[in-house]
N, C-alpha and C positions, 0 to 999 in steps of 0.2 A: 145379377147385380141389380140394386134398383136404378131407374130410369128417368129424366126429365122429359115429358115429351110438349114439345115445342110447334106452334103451327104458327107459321111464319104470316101468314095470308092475312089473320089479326093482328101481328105484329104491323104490317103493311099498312092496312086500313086506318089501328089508331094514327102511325105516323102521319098518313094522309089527314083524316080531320086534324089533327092539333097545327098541321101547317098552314091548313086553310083557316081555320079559326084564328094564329094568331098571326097570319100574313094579313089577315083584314084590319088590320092595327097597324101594319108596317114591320113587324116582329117574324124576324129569322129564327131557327132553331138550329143547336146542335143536338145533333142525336147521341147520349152518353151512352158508351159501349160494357163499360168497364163491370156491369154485374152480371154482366152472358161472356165475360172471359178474350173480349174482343171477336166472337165469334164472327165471322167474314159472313155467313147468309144474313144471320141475323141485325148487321150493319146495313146489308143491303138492302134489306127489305127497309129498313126506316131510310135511306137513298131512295129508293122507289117510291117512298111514302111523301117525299117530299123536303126533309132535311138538306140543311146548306150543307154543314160541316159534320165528322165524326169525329169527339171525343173520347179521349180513356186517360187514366192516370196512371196506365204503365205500359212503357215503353215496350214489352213483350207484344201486349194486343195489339197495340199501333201496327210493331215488324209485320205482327201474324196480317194482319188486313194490309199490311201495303203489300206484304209476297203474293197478296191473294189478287191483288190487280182491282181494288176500290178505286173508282174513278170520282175521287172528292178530298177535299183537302183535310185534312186528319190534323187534330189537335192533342197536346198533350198536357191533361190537367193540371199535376205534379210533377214540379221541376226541381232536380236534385242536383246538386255541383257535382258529384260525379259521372252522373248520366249526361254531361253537355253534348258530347262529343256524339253520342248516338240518338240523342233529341235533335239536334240541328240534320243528323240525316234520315232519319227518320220521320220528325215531324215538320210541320208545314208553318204552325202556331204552338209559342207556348203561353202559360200564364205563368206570371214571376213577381216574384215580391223583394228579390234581393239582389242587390248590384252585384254582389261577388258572382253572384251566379249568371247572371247577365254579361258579364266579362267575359266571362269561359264561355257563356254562346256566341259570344259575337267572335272570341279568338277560332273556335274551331269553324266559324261560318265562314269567316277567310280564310282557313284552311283549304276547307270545302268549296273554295269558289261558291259562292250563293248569299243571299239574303236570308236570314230567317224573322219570321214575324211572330211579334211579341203583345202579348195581352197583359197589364199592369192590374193586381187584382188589389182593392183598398178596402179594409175594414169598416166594414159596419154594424158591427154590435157584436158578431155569431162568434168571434174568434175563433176562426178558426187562421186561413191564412188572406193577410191583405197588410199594405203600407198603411198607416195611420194617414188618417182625412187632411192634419196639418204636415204632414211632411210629401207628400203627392208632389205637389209643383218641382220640389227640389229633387225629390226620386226623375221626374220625368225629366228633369233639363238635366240630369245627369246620363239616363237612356236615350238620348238624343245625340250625344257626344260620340256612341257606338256607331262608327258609322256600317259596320255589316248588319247589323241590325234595323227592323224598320219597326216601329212603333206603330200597331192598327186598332188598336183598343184598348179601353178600360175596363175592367168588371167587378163584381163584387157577389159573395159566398153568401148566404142564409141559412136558417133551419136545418142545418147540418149537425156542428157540433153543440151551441148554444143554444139553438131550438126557437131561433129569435127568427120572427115569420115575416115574408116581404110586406111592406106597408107604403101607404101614399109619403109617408116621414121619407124613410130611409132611399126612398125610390125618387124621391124629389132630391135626396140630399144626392144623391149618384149622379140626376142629371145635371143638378148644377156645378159638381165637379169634373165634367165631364167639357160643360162649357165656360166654366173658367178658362180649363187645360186650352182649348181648342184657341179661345180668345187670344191669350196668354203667350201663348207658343206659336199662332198659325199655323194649327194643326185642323187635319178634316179627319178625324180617328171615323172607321169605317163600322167600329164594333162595339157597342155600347151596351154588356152583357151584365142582365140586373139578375141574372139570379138564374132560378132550375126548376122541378117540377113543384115546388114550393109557392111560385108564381102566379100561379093557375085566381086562384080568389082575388088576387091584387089586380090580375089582369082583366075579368071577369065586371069587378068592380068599381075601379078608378076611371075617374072623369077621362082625365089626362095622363098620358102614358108618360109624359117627358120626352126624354133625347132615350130610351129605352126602346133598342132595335135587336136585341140579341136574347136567348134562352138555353139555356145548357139543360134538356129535360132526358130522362133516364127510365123512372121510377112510371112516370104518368104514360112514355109511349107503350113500355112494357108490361105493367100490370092495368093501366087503364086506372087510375088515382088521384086525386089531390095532398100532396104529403102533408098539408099541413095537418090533417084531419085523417088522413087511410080512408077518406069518403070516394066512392068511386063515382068517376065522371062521365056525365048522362051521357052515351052514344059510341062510348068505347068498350073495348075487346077487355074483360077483366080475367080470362082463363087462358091465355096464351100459353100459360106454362102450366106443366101441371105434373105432380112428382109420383111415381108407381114404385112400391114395393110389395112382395110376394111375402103370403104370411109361413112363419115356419115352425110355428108354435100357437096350438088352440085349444084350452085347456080351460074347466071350473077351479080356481084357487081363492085360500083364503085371501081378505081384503088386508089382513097386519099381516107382517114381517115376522117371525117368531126366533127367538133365541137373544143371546146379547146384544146389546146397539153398539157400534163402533162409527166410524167414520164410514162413507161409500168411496167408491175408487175414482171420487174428484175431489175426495177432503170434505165434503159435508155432512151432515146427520140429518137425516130425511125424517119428516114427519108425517103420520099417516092415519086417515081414519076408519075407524070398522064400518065398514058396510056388509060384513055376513062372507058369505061364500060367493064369487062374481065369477063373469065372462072373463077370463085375458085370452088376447091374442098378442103376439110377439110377430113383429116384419122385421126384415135381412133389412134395418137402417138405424144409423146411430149418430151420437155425437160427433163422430168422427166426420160425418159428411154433411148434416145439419141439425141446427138448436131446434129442438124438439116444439117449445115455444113458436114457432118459425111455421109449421105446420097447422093446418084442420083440414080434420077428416071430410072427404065427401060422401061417407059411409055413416054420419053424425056418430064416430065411435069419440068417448075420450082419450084422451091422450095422456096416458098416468105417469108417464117418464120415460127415462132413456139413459142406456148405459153407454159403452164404445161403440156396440153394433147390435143393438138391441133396443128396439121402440115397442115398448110396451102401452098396451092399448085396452080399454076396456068399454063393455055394451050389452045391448040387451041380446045379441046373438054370437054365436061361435061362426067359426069360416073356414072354411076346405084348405086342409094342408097345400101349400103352391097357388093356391089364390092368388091376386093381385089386389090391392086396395090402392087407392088414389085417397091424391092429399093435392089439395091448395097454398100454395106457399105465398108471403110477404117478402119484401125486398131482402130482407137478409135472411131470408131462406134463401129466394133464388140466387144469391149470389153465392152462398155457401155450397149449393146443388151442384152449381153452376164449377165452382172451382174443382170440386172434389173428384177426383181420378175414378172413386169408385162409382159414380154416380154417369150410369151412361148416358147420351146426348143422342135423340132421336128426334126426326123433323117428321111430323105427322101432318095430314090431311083434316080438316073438321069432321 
């Protein structure tokens, strides 16, 4: 099968500098889990690295690292009204945007004998999930009422779904609603969480941080990055992952397709251009495990498409049947790699 192979040691190192870098500002980090599948080394190595807290947005990974005996307080990104009941024992923190669901954590938190802590996430531009800026005050005096619940931060989401990037604006506008709340309420919120690996230029940049003490980064500890840009960040590990398939097909074919055009077996009509008679090679990887897009060759071969279990590949040389080729992957690659059953998970050495 093909393989992701994983060296933890750079995982380790980036987490170390990006903690010391943005500790020198007064800035925590959580280390996001959630595109390596919650894997338990791989948490720990960003623990070793320096990280306060571990997040993930499903409750599976969280289980999987608390059976595995992570000694750090685990966060859980996405909160689901059905999922109450195993987020309050499972996690430590959640982020929440909706009273009804806040009710059902705080019922089953007195269930549970326990406190559980709550992070309140407020929109700012990206829509994706956050309370609107004018209704905050009246959400929070209503999560206050909870009393198994304990209110320890605020945060807010960027450059996710909207693509809308952290800025001195929105980063100023977070901490003044951050200290209104505080004023307001005679609150000392302990987590003042402006965003993810999106961050990185605002943080780099900005005079002034504000009341901005928290980072949920993901993408920057694992591939070594600035998402806003995919530019990667001077001093970090950018090959930590790195994806191996075996070629099983190596053959001169023509460059067009011949016969009638119909649809391909995902409903599109592919277009194609002559280049004569070319290189293909064919690796044991396909759609099924990751978008082909997702991938470059460390072989400079192209990459011409990909069926269910078939990545077709083309260059100026052919390769030994059972070969191995290596590929570099982007965030939704490695999350794809990462998820996929067929795709084995091996921890290598440099």
């Amino acid at each position: 099968m093909p393989r992701i192979e994983i060296i933890l040691a750079q995982i380790q190192e980036n987490a170390r500098i990006l903690s010391e870098l943005y500790a020198s500002r007064g800035v925590s980090l959580m280390g996001v889990s959630k595109a390596v599948l919650g894997d338990p080394a791989i948490a720990q190595a960003m623990i070793q690295g320096g990280v306060s807290f571990i997040a993930d947005s499903r409750l599976e990974n969280l289980e999987r690292m608390r059976k595995a005996g992570l000694k750090t307080q685990l966060v859980l990104l996405r909160t689901a009204l059905s999922e109450a009941e195993a987020a309050v024992r499972v996690a430590d923190i959640s982020l929440n945007t909706e009273f009804e669901t806040l009710k059902r954590l705080s019922h089953y938190a007195e269930q549970q004998r326990r406190q559980h802590q709550v992070i309140v996430m407020v929109e700012l531009g990206d829509l994706r999930e956050g309370v609107m800026p004018r209704d905050l005050p009246q959400f929070v005096q209503r999560t206050l009422t909870l009393s198994n619940l304990k209110l320890v931060g605020v945060g807010c989401n960027l450059a996710c779904y909207g693509a809308i990037k952290p800025s001195e604006k929105n980063m100023a506008e977070l901490s003044q609603l951050v200290s209104d709340l505080e004023r307001q309420f005679c609150l000392d919120l302990s987590i003042h969480s402006g965003g993810n690996s999106a961050n990185y230029q605002w943080f780099k940049t900005a005079q002034s941080l504000g009341n901005i003490n928290n980072l949920r980064l993901g993408e920057s500890i694992l591939l070594g990055c600035d998402t806003v840009n995919r530019i990667a960040i001077p001093g970090l590990h950018h090959q930590a992952f790195q994806l191996v398939a075996e070629v099983i097909e190596s053959k001169t074919k023509p460059s067009l397709p011949w016969g009638e055009v119909c649809q391909d077996a995902f409903g599109s009509v592919p277009q194609f251009s002559e280049r004569g008679i070319e290189n293909r090679t064919i690796v044991a990887l396909g759609k099924q495990d990751i978008a082909s897009a997702s991938l470059q060759s460390k072989q400079k071969l192209n990459i011409l498409g990909a069926s269910s279990d078939h990545l077709i590949l083309g260059g100026e040389q052919l390769f030994t049947i059972g070969q191995e080729l290596q590929f570099s992957l982007d965030y939704g690659g490695l999350l794809a790699a990462m998820t996929s059953p067929f795709v084995e998970k091996r921890f290598v050495s440099v």
